[in-house]
MMTF fields as JSON, N, C-alpha, C and O atoms, coordinates in Angstrom:
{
  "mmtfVersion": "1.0.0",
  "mmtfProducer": "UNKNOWN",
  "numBonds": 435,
  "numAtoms": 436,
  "numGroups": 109,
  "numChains": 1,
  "numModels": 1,
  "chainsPerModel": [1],
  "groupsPerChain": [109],
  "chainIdList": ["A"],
  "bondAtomList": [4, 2, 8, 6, 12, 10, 16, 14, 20, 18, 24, 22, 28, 26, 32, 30, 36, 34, 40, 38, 44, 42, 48, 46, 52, 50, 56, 54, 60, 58, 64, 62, 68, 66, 72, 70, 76, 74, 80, 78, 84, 82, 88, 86, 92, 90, 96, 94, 100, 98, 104, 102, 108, 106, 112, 110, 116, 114, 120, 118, 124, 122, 128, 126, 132, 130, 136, 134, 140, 138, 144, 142, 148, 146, 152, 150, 156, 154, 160, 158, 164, 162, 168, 166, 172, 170, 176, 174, 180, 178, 184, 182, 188, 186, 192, 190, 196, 194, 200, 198, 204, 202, 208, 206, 212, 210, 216, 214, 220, 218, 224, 222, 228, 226, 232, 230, 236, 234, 240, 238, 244, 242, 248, 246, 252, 250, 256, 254, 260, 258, 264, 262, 268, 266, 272, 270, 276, 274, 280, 278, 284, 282, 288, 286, 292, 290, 296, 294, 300, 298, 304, 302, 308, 306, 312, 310, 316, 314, 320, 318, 324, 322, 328, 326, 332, 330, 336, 334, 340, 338, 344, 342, 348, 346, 352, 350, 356, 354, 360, 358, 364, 362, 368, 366, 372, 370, 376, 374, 380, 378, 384, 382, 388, 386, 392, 390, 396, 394, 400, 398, 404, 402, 408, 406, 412, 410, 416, 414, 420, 418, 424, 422, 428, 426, 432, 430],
  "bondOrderList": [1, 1, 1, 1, 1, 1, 1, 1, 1, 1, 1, 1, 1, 1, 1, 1, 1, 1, 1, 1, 1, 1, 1, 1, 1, 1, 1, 1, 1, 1, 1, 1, 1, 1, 1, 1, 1, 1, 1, 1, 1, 1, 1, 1, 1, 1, 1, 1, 1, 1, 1, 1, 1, 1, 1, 1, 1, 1, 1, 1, 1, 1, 1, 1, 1, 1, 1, 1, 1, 1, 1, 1, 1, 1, 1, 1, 1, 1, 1, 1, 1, 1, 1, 1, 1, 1, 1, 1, 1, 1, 1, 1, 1, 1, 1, 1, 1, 1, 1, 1, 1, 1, 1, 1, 1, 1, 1, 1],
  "groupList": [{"groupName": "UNK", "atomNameList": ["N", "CA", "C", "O"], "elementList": ["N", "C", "C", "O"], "formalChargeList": [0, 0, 0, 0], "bondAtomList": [1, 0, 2, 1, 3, 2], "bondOrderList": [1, 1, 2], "singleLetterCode": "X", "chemCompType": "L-PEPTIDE LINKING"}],
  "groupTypeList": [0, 0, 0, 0, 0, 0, 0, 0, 0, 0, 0, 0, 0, 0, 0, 0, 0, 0, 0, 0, 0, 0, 0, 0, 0, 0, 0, 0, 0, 0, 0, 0, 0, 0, 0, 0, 0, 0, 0, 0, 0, 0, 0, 0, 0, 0, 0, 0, 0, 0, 0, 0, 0, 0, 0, 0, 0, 0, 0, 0, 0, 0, 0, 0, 0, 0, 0, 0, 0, 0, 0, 0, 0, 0, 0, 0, 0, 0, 0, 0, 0, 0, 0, 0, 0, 0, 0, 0, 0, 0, 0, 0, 0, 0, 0, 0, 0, 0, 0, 0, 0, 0, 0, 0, 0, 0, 0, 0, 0],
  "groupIdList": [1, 2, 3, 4, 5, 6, 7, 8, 9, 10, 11, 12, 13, 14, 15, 16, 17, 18, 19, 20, 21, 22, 23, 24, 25, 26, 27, 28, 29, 30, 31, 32, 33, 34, 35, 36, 37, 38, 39, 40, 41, 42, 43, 44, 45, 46, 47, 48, 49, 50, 51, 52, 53, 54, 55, 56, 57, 58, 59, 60, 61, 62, 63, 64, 65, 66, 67, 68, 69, 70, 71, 72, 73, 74, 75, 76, 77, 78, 79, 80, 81, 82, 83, 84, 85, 86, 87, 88, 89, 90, 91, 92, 93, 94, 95, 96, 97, 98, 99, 100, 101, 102, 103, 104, 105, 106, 107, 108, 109],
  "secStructList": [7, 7, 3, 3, 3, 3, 3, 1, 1, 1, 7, 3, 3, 3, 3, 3, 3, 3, 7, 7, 1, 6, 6, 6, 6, 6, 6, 2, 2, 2, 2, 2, 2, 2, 2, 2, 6, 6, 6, 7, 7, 7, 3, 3, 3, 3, 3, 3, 3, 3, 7, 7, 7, 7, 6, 6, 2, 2, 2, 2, 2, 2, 2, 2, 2, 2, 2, 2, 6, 6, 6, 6, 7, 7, 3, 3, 3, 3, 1, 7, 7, 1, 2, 2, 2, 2, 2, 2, 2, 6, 6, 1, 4, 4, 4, 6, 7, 3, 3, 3, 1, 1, 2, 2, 2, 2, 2, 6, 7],
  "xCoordList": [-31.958, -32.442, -33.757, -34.489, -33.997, -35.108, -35.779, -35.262, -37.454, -38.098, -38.943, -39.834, -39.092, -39.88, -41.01, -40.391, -42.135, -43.205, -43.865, -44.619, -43.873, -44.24, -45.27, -44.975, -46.487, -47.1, -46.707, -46.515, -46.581, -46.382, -47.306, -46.697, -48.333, -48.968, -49.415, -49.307, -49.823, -50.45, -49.521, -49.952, -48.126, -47.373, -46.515, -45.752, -46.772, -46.315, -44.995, -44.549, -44.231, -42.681, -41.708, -41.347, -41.495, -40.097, -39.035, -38.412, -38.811, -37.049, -36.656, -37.236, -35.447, -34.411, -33.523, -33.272, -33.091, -31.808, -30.974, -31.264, -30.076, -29.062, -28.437, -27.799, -28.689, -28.348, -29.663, -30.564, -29.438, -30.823, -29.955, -28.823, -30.124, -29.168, -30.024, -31.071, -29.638, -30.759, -31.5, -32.664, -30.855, -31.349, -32.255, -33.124, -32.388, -33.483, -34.395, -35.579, -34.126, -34.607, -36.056, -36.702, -36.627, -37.767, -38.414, -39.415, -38.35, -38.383, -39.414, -40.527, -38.879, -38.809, -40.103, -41.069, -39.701, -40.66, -41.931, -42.678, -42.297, -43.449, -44.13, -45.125, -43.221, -43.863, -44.097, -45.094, -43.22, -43.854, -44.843, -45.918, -44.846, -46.279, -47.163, -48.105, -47.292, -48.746, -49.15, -50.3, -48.083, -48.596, -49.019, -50.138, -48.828, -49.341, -50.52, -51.536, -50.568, -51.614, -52.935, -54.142, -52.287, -53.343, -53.69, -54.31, -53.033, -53.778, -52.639, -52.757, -51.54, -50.498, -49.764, -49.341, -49.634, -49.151, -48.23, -47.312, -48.131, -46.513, -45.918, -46.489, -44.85, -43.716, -42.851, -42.549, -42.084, -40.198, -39.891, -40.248, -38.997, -38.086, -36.731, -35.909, -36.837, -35.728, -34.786, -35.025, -33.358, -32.179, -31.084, -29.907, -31.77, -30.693, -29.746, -28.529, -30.446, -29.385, -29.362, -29.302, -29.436, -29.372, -27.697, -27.295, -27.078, -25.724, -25.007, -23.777, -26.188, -25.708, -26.633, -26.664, -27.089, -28.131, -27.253, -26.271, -28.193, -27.524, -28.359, -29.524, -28.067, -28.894, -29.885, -30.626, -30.34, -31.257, -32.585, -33.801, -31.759, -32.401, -33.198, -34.363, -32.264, -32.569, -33.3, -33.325, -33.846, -34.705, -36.283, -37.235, -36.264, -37.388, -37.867, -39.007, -36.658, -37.516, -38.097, -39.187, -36.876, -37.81, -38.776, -39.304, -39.317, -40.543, -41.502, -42.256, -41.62, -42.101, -42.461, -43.517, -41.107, -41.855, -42.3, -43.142, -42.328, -43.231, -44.234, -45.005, -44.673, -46.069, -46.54, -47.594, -45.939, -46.869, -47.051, -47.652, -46.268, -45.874, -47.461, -47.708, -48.621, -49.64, -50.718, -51.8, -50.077, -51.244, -51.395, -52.459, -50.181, -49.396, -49.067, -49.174, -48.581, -47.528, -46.069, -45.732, -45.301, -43.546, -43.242, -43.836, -41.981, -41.0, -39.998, -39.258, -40.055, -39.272, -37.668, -37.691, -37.067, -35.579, -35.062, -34.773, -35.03, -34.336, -33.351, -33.262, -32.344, -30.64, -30.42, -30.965, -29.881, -29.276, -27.894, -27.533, -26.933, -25.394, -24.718, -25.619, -23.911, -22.854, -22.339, -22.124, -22.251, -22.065, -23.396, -23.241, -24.563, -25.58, -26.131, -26.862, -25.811, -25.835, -25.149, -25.357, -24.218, -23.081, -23.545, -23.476, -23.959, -24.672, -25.504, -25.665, -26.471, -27.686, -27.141, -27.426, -26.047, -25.427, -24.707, -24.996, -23.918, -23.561, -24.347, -23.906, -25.6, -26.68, -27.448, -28.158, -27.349, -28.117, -29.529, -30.085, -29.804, -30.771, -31.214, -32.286, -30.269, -30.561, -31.44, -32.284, -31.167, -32.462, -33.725, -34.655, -33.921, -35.363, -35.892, -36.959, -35.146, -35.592, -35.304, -34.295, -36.382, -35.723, -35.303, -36.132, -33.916, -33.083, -33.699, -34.132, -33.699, -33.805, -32.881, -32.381, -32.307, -31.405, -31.867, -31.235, -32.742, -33.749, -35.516, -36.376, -35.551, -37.153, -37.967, -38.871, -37.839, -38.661, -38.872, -39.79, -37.655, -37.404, -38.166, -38.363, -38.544, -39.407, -40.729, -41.545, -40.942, -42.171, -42.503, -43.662, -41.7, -42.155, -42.366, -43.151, -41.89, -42.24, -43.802, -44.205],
  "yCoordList": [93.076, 93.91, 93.354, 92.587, 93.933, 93.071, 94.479, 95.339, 94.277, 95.453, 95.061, 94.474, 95.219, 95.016, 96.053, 97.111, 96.254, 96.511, 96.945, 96.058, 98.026, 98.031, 99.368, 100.482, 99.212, 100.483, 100.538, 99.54, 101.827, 101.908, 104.005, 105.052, 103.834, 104.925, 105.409, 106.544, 104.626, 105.113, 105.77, 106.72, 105.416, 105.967, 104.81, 104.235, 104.568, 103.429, 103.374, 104.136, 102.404, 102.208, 101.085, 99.972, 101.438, 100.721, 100.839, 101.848, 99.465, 99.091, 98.681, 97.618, 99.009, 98.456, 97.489, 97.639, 96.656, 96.113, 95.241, 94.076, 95.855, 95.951, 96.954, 97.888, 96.685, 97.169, 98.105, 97.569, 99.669, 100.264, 100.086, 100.489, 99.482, 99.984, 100.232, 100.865, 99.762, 99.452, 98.791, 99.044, 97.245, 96.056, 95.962, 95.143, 96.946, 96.632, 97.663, 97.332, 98.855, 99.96, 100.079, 101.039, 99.138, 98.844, 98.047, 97.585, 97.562, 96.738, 97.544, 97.104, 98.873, 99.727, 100.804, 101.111, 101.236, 101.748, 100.846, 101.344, 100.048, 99.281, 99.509, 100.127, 98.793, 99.227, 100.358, 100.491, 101.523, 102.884, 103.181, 103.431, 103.263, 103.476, 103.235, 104.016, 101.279, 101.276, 101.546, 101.525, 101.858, 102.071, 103.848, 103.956, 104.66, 106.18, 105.93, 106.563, 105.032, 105.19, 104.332, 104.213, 103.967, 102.716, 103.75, 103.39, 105.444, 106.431, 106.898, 108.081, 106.341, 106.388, 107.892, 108.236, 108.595, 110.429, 109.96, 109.47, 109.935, 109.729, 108.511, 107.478, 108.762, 107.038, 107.641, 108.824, 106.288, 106.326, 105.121, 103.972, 105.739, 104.994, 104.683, 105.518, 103.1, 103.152, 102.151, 101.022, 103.173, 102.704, 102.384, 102.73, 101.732, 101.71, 100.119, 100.075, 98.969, 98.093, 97.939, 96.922, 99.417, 99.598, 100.497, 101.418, 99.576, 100.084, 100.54, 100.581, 101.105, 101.709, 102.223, 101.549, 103.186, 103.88, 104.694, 105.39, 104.14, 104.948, 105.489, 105.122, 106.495, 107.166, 106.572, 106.875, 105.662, 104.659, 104.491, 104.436, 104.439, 104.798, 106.388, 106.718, 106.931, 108.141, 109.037, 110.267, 108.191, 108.794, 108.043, 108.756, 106.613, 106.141, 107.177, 107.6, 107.443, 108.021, 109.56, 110.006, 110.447, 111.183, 111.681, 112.723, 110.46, 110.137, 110.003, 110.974, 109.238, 108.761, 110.257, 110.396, 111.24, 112.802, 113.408, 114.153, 113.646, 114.489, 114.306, 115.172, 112.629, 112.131, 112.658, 113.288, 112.554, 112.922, 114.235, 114.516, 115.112, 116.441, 116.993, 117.863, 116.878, 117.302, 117.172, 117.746, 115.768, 115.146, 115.635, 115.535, 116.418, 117.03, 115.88, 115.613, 115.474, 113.927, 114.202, 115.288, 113.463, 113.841, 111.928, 111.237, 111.843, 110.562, 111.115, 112.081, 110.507, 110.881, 109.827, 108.792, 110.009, 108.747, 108.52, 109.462, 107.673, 107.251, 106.378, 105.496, 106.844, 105.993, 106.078, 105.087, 106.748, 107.057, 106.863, 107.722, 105.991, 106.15, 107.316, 108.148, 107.763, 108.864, 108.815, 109.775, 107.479, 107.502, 107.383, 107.623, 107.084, 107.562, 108.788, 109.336, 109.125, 111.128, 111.49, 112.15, 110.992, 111.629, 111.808, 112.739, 110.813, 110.897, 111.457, 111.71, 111.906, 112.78, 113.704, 114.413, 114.087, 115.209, 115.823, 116.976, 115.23, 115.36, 115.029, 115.182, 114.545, 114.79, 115.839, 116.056, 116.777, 118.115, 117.34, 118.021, 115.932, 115.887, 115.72, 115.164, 116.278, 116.278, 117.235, 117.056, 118.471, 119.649, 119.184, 119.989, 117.727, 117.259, 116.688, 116.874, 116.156, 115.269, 115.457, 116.051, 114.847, 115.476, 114.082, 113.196, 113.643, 112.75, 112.776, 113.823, 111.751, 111.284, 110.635, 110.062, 110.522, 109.366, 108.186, 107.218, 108.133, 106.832, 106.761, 107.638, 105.898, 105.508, 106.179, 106.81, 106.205, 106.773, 108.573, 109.346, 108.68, 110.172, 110.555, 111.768, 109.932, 110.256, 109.908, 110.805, 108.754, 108.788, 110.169, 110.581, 110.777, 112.167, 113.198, 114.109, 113.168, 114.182, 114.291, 115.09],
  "zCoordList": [-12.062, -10.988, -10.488, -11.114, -9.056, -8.517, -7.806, -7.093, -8.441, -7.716, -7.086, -7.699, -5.31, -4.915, -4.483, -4.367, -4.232, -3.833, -2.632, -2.232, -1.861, -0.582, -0.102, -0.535, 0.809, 1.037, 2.414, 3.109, 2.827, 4.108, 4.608, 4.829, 4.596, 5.157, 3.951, 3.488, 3.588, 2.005, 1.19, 0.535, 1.071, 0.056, -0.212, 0.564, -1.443, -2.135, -2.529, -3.386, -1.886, -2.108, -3.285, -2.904, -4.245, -4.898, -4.209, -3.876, -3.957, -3.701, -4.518, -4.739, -5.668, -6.262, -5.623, -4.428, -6.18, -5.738, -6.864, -7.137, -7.374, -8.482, -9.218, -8.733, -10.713, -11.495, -12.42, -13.065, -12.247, -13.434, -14.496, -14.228, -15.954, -16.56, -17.885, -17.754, -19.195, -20.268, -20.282, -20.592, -19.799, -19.439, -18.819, -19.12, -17.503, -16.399, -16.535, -16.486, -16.696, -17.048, -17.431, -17.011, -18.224, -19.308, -18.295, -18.842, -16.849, -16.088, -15.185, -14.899, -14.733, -14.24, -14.576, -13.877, -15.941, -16.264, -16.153, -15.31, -16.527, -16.792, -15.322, -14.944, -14.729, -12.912, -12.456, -11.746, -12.742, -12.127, -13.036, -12.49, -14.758, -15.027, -14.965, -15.101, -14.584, -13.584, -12.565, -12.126, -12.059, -10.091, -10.553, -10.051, -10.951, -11.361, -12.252, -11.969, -13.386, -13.752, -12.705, -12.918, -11.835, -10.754, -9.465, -8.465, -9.748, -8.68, -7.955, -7.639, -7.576, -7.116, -7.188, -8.292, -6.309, -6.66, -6.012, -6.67, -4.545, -3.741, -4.287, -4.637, -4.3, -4.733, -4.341, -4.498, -3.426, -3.068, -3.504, -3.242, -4.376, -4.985, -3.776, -3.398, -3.313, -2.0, -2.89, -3.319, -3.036, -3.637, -2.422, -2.324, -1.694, -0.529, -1.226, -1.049, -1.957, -2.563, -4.326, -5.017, -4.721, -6.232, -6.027, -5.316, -7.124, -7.187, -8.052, -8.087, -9.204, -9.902, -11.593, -12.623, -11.425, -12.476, -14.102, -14.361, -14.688, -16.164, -16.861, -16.71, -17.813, -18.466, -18.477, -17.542, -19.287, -19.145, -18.047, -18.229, -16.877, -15.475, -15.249, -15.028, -15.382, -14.745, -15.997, -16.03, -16.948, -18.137, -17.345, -17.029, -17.152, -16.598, -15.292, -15.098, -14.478, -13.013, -13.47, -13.11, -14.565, -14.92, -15.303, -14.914, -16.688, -17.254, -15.708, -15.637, -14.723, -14.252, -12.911, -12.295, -12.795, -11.858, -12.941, -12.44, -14.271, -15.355, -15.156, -14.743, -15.481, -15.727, -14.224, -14.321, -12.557, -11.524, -10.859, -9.823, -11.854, -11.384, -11.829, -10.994, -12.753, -13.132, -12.627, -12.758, -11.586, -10.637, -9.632, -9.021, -9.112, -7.953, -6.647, -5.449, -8.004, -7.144, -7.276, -7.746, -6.965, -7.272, -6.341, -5.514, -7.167, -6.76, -5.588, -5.771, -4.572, -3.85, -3.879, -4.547, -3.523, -3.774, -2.14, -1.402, -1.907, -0.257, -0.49, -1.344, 0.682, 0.846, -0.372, -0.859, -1.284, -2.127, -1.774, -0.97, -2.105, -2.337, -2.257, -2.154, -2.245, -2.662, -4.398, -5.137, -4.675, -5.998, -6.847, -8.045, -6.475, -7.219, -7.134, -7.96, -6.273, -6.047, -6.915, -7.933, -6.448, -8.376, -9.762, -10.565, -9.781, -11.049, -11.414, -12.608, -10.26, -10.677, -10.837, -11.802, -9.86, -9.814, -11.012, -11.333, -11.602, -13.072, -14.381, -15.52, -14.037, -15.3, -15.402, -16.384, -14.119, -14.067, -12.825, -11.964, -13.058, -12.538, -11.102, -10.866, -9.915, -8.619, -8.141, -7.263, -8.876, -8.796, -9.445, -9.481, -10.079, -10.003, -8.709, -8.125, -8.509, -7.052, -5.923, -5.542, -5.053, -3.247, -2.705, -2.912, -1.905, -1.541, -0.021, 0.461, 0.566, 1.987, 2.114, 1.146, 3.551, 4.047, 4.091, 3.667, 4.483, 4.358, 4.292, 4.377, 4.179, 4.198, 4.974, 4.426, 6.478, 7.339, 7.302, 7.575, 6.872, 6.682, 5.153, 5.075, 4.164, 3.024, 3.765, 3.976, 4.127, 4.716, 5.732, 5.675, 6.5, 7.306, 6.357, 6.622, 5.519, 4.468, 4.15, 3.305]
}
């Protein structure tokens, strides 16, 4: 998996593009816990070419709205799949997070 890096209006953006799985996961974390501990409250996570998250995954993004929920920060998720909706959807964890269609539309938020 490949994470790239982007600010756009002072809210700091991850793009995925691959696989979250175990493998990459640890990849993942490392990067969102420095960008929160580096001041960072807003983050979108843009899964518009990530194709596919596993437990694994969706333990990092949670760790990662706990740790900013105190700051009164939260992860936002953009272009989300239909089949990665699923999944949140059947882990219980879509009522953590708020979904955008895309980028510009988390950024209006």
């Amino acid at each position: 998996m490949e994470i790239t890096e982007n600010i756009i209006d002072n809210i700091f953006i991850l793009s995925l593009n691959g696989k979250l799985d175990t493998i990459t996961s640890n990849d993942l974390q490392e990067k969102l816990m420095d960008t929160i501990s580096s001041g960072e409250k807003k983050i979108i996570i843009d899964l518009t070419e990530c194709s596919y998250i596993s437990s694994a995954g969706l333990r990092v993004l949670l760790m990662g709205q706990k740790r900013l929920k105190p700051l009164g920060g939260s992860i936002m998720l953009a272009s989300v799949s239909d089949n990665i909706k699923q999944i949140f959807s059947i882990s219980g964890f879509s009522s953590l997070f708020v979904f955008f269609d895309s980028i510009d539309a988390a950024l209006q938020k």
